[in-house]
C-alpha positions in Angstrom: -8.3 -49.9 -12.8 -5.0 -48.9 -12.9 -6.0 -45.5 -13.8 -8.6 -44.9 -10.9 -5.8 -46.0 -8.3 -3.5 -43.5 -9.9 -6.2 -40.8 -9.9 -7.0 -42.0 -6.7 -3.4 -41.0 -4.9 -2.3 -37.9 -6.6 -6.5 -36.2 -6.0 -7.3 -37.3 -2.6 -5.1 -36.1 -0.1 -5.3 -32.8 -1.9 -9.0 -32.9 -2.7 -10.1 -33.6 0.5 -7.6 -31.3 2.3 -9.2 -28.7 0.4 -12.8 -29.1 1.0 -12.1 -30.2 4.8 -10.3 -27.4 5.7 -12.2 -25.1 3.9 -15.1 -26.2 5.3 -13.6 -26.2 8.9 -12.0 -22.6 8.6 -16.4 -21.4 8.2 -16.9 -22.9 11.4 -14.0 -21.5 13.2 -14.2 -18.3 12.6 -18.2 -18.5 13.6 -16.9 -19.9 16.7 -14.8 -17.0 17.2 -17.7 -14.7 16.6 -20.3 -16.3 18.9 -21.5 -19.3 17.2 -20.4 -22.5 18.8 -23.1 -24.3 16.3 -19.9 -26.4 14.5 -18.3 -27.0 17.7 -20.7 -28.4 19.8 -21.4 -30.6 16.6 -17.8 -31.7 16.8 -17.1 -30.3 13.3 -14.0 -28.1 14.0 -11.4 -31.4 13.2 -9.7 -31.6 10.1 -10.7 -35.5 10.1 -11.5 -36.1 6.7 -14.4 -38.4 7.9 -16.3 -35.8 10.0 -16.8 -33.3 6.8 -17.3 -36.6 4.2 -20.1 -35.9 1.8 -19.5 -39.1 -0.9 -21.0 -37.7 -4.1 -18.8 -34.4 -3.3 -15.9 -36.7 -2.9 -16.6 -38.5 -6.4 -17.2 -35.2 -8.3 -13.4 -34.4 -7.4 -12.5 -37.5 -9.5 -15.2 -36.9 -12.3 -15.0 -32.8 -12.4 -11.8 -32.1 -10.2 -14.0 -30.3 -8.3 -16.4 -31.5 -4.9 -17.6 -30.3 -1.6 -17.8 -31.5 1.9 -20.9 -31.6 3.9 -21.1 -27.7 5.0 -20.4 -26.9 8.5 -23.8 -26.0 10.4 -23.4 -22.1 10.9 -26.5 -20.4 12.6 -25.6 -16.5 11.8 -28.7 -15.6 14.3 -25.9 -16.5 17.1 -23.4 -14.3 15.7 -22.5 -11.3 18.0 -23.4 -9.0 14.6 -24.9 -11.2 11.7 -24.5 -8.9 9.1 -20.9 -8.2 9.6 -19.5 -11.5 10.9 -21.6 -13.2 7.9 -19.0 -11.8 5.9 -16.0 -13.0 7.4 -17.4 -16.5 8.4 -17.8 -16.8 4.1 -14.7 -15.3 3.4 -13.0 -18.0 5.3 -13.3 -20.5 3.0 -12.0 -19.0 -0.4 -9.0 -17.3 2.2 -8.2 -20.5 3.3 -8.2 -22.4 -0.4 -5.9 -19.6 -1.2 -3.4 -19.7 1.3 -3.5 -23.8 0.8 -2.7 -22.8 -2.7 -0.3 -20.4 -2.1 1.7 -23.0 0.5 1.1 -25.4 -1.8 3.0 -23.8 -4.6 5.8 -22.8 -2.6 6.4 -26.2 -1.2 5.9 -27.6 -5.2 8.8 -25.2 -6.5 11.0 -25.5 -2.9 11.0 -29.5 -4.0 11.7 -29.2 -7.4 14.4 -27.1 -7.2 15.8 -29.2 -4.0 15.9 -32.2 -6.4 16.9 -31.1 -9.9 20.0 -33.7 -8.9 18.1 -36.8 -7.9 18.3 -39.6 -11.0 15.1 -40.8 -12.5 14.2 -43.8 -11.0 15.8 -43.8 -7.5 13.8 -44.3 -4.6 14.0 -40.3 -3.7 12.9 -40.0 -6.8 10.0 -42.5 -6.3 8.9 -40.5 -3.1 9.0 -36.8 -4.5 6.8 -37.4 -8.0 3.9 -38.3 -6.4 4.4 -35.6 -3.7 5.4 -32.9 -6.2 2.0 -34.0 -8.5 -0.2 -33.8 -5.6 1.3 -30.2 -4.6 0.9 -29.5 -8.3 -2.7 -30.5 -7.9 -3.4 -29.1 -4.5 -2.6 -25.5 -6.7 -5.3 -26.2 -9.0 -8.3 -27.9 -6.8 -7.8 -25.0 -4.0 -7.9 -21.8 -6.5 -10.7 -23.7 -8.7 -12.3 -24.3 -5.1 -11.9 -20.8 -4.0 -12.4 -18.7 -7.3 -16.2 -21.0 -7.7 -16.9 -20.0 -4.5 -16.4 -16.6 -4.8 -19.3 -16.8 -7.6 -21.7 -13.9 -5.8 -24.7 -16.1 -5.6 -25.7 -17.2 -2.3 -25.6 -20.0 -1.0 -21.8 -19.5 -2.7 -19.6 -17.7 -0.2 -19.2 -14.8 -2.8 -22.9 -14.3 -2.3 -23.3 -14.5 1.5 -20.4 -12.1 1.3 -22.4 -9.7 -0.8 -25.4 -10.2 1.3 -23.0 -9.0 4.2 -21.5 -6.1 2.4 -24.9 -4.5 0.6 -27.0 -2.0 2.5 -30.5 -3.9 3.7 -32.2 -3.6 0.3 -30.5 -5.0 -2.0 -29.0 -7.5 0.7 -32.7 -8.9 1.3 -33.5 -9.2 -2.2 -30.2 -11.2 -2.6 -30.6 -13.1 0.6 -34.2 -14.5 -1.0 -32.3 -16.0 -4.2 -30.5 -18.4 -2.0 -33.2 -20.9 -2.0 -32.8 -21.1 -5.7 -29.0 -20.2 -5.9 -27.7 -23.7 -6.9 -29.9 -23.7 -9.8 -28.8 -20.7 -11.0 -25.0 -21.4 -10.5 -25.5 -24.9 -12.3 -27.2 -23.0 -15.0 -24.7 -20.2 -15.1 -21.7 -22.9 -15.0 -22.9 -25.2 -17.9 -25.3 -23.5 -19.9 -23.1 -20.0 -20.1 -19.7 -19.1 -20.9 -19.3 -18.2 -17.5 -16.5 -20.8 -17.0 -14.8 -19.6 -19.8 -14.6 -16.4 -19.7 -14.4 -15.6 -16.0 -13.5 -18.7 -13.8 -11.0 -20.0 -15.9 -9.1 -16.9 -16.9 -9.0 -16.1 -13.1 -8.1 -19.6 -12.8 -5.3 -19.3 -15.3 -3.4 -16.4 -13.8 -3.7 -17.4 -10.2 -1.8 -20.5 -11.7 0.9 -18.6 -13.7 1.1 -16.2 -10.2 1.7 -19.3 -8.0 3.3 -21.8 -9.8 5.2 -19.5 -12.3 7.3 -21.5 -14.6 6.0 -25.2 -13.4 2.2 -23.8 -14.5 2.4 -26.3 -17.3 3.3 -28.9 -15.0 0.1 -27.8 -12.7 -2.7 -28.0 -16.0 -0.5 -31.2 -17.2 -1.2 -32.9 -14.0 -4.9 -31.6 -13.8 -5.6 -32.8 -17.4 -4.3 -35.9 -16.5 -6.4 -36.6 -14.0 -9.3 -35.6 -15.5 -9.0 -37.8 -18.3 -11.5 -41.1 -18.3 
């Protein structure tokens, strides 16, 4: 029990500020290209509760990875779908990224502000748990935004393709979506897709961030993840 609370303060925050907001920033940016679908829904708040899907919030403890309930984007309503598709998907791996990025900076800024502080003071007591769930707000948001750049609709890598392919090809992709969550579940456990190309991505956006406290990043992570 001890464990899950543990688990339960250094993911959340982070885990659901990662799926929220990248949930959010799809709606935004459809808002600013003519679809007010996710605002007149009242989905453009980053309350938590608004976006809460509860098995994606458990997978964050079980895999370290989860999802939100998607923000409701009608592309029909877009000023030019084809284009604006693209940039509505982009906005959520862009935003994971920068989170990541901010994230990182904020991680080594803290560290190196309180290489002084004794073990065991109260400063002390306050920065850990905020300098493990940076450490962890690094991982979750590139794992979040490196999946999702996966080129199989509905993935944001593959409405992004759809967007970017000349009508041909774009149609043919368009029709897999139905069946694109099959064949990302299949790709991610029955292939060594993971392993060869999500987590070596994965790895050097971690080393490119995080730099020398990358161990501390994956230490944390495989903490969590354990049972």
């Amino acid at each position: 029990m001890d464990q899950f609370f543990i688990k339960l303060s250094i993911m959340l925050v982070p885990g659901l500020m990662a799926i929220t907001c990248h949930e959010v920033s799809h709606g935004f940016i459809a808002d600013k290209f003519g679809d007010s679908t996710a605002r007149s829904l009242g989905r453009l708040t980053l309350n938590p509760l608004k976006h809460l899907d509860i098995l994606g919030t458990i997978m964050i403890f079980v895999i370290g990875i989860g999802w939100a309930k998607p923000v409701p984007v009608n592309f029909n309503n877009l000023r030019h779908p084809k284009r604006d598709m693209i940039w509505v998907a982009a906005a959520g791996p862009i935003t994971n990224f920068c989170l990541a990025t901010l994230s990182a900076f904020l991680m080594r800024g803290l560290i190196a502000a309180t290489q002084e502080v004794p073990a065991g003071s109260m400063i002390a007591a306050f920065v850990d748990p905020v300098t493990l769930m940076l450490a962890f707000s690094v991982y979750i948001n590139l794992l979040l935004g490196i999946f999702n750049l996966i080129p199989v609709p509905p993935l944001d890598g593959g409405r992004v393709a759809v967007g970017l392919l000349p009508y041909g090809p774009s149609n043919a992709l368009a029709r897999v979506e139905p069946f694109g969550m099959i064949i990302i579940i299949a790709l991610v456990f029955f292939t060594d897709a993971f392993s060869y190309v999500i987590s070596p991505a994965l790895s050097f956006g971690v080393h490119l961030l995080a730099g020398p406290y990358s161990n501390l990043v994956f230490g944390v992570t495989r903490l969590m993840m354990r049972g």
